[in-house]
N, C-alpha and C positions, 0 to 999 in steps of 0.2 A: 957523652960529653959533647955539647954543641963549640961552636967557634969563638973564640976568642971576641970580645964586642969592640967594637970600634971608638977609636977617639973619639970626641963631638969636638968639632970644631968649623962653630960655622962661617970666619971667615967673611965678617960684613965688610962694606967696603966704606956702607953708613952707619960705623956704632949706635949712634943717637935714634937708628928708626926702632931699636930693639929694647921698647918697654916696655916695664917688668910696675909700673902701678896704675891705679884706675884713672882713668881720665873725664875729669866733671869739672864744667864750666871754663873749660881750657886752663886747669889747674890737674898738676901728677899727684894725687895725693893717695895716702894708706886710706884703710877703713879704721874707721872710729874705735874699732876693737886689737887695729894694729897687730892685727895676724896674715901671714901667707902661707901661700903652699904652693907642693913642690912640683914641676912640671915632667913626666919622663918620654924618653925617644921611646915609641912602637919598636923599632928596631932594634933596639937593645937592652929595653927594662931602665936605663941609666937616665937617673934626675940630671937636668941638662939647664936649669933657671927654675926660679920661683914666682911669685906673683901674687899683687895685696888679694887678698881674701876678704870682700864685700859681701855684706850681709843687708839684713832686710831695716837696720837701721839706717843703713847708708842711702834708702831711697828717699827719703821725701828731699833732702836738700839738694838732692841731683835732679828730682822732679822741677822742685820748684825754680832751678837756676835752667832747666832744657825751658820750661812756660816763659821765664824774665826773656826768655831768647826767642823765644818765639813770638812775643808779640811785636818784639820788633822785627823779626824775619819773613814775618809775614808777610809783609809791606814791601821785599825788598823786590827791584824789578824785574820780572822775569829774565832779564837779559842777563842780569849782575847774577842769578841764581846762575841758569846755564855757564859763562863763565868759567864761576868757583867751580862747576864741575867739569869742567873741560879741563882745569889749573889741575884739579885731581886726579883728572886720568891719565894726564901726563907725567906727573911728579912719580905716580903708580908705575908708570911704562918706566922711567926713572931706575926706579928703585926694583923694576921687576927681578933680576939676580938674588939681592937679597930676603923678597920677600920669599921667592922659591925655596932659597934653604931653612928659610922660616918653618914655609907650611912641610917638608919633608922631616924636620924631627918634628914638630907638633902633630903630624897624622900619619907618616910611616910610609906617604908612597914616594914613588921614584920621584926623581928629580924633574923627568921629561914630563911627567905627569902634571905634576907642581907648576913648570911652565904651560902647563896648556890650562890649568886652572886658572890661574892669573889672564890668559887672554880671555876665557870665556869672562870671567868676573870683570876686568875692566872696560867691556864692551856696554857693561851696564852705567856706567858716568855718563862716555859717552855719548850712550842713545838718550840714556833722558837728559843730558843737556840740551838736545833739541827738542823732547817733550815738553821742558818747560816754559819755552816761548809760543808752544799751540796749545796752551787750557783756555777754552773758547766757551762764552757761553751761548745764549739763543736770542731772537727777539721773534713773535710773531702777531697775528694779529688775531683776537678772541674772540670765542661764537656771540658776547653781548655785542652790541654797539659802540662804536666808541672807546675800545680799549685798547689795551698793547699787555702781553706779558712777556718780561724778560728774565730769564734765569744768569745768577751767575753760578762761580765755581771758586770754592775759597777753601786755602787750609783747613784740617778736621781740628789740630795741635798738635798734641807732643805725643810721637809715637814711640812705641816699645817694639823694640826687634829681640824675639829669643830665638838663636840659633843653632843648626848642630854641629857639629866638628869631624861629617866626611867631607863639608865642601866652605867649610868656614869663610873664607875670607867671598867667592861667590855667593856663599846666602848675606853676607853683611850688605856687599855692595847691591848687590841686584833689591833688597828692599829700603836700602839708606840712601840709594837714586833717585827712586821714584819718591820716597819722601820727601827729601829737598829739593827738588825739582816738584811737587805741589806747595810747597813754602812752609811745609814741619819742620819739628825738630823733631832728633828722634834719641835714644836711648837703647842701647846694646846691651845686653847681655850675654855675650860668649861662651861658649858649654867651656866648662873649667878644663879638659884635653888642649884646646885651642884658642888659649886668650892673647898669647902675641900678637898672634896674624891682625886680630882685631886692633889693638893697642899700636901695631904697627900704622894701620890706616887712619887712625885719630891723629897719631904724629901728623901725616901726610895731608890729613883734613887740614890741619892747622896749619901747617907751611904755604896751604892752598889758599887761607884767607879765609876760610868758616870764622864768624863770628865766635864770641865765647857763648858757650850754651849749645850751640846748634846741633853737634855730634858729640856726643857722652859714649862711654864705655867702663859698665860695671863688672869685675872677672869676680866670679866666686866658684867656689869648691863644690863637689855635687852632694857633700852634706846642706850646706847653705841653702844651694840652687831653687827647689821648692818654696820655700819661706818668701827669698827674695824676688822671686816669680811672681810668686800670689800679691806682694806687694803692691809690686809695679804694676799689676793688671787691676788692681781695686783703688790703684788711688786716683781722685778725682781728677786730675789734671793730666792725667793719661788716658788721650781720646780715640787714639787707636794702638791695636797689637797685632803683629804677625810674629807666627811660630812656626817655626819650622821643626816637625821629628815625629814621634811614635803620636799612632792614634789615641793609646790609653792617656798618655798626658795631653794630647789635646783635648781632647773631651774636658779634662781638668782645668784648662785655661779656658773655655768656654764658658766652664760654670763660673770660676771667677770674674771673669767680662760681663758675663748676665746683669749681674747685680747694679753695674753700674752703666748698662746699656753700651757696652762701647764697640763700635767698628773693629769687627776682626776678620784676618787674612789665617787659612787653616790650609796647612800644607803637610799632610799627614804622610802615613806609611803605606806601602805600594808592594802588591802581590802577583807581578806583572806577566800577563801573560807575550807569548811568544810564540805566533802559529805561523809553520813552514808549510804549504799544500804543493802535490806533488808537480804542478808545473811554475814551482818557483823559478830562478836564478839558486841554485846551493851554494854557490860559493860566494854567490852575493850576501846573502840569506847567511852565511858561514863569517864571514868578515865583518856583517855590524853584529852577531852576537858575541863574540868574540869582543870587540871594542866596548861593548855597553854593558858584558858579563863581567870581565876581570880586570875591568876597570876600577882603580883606588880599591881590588882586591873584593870587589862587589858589593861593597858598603853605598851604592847611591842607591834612591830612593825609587827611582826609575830604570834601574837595572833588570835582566828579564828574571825573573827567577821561575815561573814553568815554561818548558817551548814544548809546543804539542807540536809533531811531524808525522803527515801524512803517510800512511803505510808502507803508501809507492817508493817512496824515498827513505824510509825511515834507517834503514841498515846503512845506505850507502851515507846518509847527512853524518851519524852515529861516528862515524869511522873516519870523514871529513874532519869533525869538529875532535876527534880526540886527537889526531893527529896535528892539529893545528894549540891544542893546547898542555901537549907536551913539549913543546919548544919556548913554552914561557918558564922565567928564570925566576927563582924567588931570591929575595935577597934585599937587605937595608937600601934604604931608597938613597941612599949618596952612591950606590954602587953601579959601576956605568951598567953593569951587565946586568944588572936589575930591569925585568919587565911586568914582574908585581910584588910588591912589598905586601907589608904586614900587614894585621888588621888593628886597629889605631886600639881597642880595650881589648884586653883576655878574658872578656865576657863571652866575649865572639869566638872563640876557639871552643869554648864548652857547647855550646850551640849547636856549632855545626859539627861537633862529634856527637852530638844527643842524635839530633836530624838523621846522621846517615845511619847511625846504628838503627833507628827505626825504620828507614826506609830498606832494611835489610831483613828485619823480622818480617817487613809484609809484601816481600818478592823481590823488591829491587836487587842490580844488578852493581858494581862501582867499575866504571869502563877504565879509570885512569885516577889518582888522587888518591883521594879520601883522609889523608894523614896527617897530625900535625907536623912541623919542621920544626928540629931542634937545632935552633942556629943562633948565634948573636947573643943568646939567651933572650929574643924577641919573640913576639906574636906573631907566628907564622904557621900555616897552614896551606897544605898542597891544594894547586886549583883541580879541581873537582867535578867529573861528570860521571852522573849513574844514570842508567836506564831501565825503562817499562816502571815509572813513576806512577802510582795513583793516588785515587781522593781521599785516600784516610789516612795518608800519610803527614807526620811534620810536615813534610819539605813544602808539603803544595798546601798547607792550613798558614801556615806561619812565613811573614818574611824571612827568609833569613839572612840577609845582609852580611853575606860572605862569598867566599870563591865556589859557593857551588852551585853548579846546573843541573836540572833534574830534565829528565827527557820523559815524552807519554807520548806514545802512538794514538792516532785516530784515523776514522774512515774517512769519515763523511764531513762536511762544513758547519749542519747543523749540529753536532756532537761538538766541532772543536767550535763555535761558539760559546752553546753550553756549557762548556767545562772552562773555558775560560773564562765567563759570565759568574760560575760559582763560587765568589768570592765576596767577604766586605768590604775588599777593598775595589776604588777606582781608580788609580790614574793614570797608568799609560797601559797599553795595548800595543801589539806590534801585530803585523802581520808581512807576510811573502808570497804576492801570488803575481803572476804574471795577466790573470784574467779582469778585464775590465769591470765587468759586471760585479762578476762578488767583491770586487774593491770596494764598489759604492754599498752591496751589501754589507759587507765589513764595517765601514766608517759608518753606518746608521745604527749596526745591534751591539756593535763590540761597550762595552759600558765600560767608559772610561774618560777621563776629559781629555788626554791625549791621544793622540791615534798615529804612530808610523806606518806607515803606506807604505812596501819595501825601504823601509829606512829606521834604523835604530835610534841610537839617542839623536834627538832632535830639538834640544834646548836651546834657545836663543834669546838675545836679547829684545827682536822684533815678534818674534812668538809667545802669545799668551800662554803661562807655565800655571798650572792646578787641576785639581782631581775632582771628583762627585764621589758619593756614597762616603764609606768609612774615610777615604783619602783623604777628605775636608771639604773646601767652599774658598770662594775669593780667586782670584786670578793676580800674579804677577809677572811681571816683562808683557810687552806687548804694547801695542798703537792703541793710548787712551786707557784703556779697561786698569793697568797697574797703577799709573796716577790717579783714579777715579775713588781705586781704595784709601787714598787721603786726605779726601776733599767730600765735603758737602755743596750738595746745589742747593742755590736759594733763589725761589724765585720772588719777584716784582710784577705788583697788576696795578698799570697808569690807567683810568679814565680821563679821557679830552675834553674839554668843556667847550662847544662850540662846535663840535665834528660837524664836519657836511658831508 
């Protein structure tokens, strides 16, 4: 018999920021089909709101009203762009209390957490409110005689954000920034878990002064989700996409984009490795895996999911890290003494009991975890560390986007390379060593597009975020390269008549 579920009661302070229908053209309207569905707390199975359920009918007149917006947004001036999202980041900073207990029933983690997600996300207005007054383009002088060629840099259109629902309301802002700050419009898509959050910042867009058209927000259901995807990525007036989630569906949004040639940003799934060598810092080395592991319950992208530890150390780290992660609390994220909530679907609870049972047929060890929690009647599951992990196992084949750590000893540097290297996947890399040298070897062989250098998660709004290989392609946040994914350059070639 698990515990008793908890009230829902969220306690806004702004009723009005908490809607529940889609938002196109700076109109709240249903879908054409005039159906919704139903929304529930991670924490406790319990439907907590509803919300219009858009389909793939409902895109072209959300298309064609983001294009009517965009050619006049295009135009408007960098300054007036910057501004609107200064006005945003603030009304965001505003409203940060309520949007917190937004995103804890839509995704299950703590409260504490929820505000740290909001400062990392609204850090993204901010920075590209200054982005958008430095899109510069070039002039120089050309190998014929007599020439000049100038580049500028201009909006691609109306872009499509699909996003996922560990870090909802941060994946909207961090690419709905850099869009309007290159002078898009752009078009939402919210994984059906977490369409509030979304629906909440289209409120706050509008309070901000966005034009009508400029930020859209389509919520549908994840039978819908497919249909209305492939839409919006095939239709004409859709010039660029960024996606954020698993590799298998990006590959699928790629083929869709193909057809119509269009600019895409791929920010896939990550199998990350995590190497301790034995003249680290341990406790250093111990406190960012810890933050980066069971963090929103392990569900981020860039979480470590293998840490190889040097043999030298390998017993004593072992013992460090389980002691450190038996003092985390599981429990509904409105609960103060919560230090990791649930995992947002109960897809993920089968998962990581498929995972450790295999890592058990082929030697592993479970130091601490392993189980689910029957509490709340929520999606919970103990955080989790096993050791003497190897390569034929789930755990180190497959993300798996949960509370658990798997541990593999190694000797040597070139080994924990290599086994860190043996993946499809790219995007971050960690490592802990205190020696100079193999840092710089580190950050040359580790294959990954990000690299922590003693230092765990590392996302920021000034830091270019994206992967290579399986991960995907495209780069967002960061000086230039994020706004760069929304703009085409064009260049101009003057000849002088009369040069001397």
């Amino acid at each position: 018999m698990g515990e008793a579920a908890p009230s829902i009661n969220l306690e806004l302070k702004d009723l009005s920021i908490l809607r529940d229908k889609a938002y196109v053209d700076g109109q709240w309207i249903e879908s054409r089909q005039g159906k919704r569905f139903d929304i529930y707390d991670p924490g406790s199975n319990q439907k907590w709101a509803t919300c219009s359920d858009m389909t793939a009918e409902d895109v072209d007149g959300a298309v064609q009203a983001a294009h009517e917006a965009f050619l006049k947004y295009r135009i408007v001036n960098p300054k007036v762009r910057a501004e609107l999202l200064m006005k945003w980041y603030l009304l965001i900073q505003e409203n940060k209390e309520d949007l917190a207990r937004i995103l804890v029933y839509e995704t299950g983690k703590p409260l504490a957490e929820a505000y740290g997600e909001i400062d990392y996300a609204n850090s993204f207005p901010r920075w590209f409110a200054g982005e958008a007054e430095r899109i510069t383009g070039t002039v120089f002088i050309a190998a014929a005689p007599g020439r000049r060629v100038f580049t500028v840099k201009q909006p691609v259109g109306v872009a499509a954000a699909l996003v996922p629902w560990n870090f909802p309301m941060a994946m909207v802002l961090r690419k709905a920034s850099a869009a309007l700050a290159a002078g898009c419009t752009m078009i939402v898509k919210p994984s059906p878990e977490t369409p509030l959050t979304a629906l909440s910042l289209a409120y706050l867009a509008e309070k901000a002064g966005f034009q009508k058209g400029v930020f859209n927000v389509l919520p549908t259901t994840l039978a819908n989700t497919p249909s209305l995807s492939e839409a919006l990525c095939r239709h004409e007036h859709i010039k660029k996409v960024s996606f954020t989630g698993s590799t298998r569906v990006g590959k699928l949004i790629a083929k869709h984009c193909s057809d119509g040639l269009k600019k895409l940003t791929l920010e896939l799934g990550g199998n990350c490795p995590f190497l301790i060598f034995d003249d680290a810092n341990l406790n250093q080395a111990c406190d960012a895996l810890m933050a980066l592991k069971y963090r929103h319950a392990g569900q981020a992208c860039i979480t470590a999911n293998r840490v190889y530890v040097q043999r030298g150390v390998y017993t004593t780290f072992a013992e460090l890290l389980v002691e450190k992660v038996k003092k985390l609390r599981v429990g509904h994220g409105m609960d103060k003494e919560t230090t990791m909530g649930p995992l947002t679907v109960p897809a993920g609870l089968e998962k990581l009991s498929r995972q450790i049972e295999d890592a058990q047929k082929h030697g592993a060890t479970v130091l601490t975890g392993g189980q689910k929690v029957h509490k709340n009647n929520g999606y919970f599951f103990e955080p989790t560390v096993i050791k003497d992990a190897g390569p034929c196992m789930l755990v180190t084949q497959e993300e798996t986007f949960g509370p658990l750590l798997a541990l593999y000893p190694f000797e040597t540097e070139a080994e924990a390379v290599e086994a860190a290297n043996n993946t499809s996947m790219g995007l971050s890399s960690y490592f802990f060593t205190k020696n100079v040298d193999r840092t710089w070897r580190l950050l040359e062989t580790l294959e990954a597009g990000m690299i922590g250098m003693n230092t765990g998660n590392a996302s920021a709004a000034e830091s270019p975020f994206g992967g290579m290989k399986d991960s995907g392609f495209g780069k967002e946040s960061g000086k230039d390269v994020a706004v760069a994914e929304y703009m085409i350059t064009k260049t101009g070639t003057l000849t002088l008549e009369g040069h001397y």
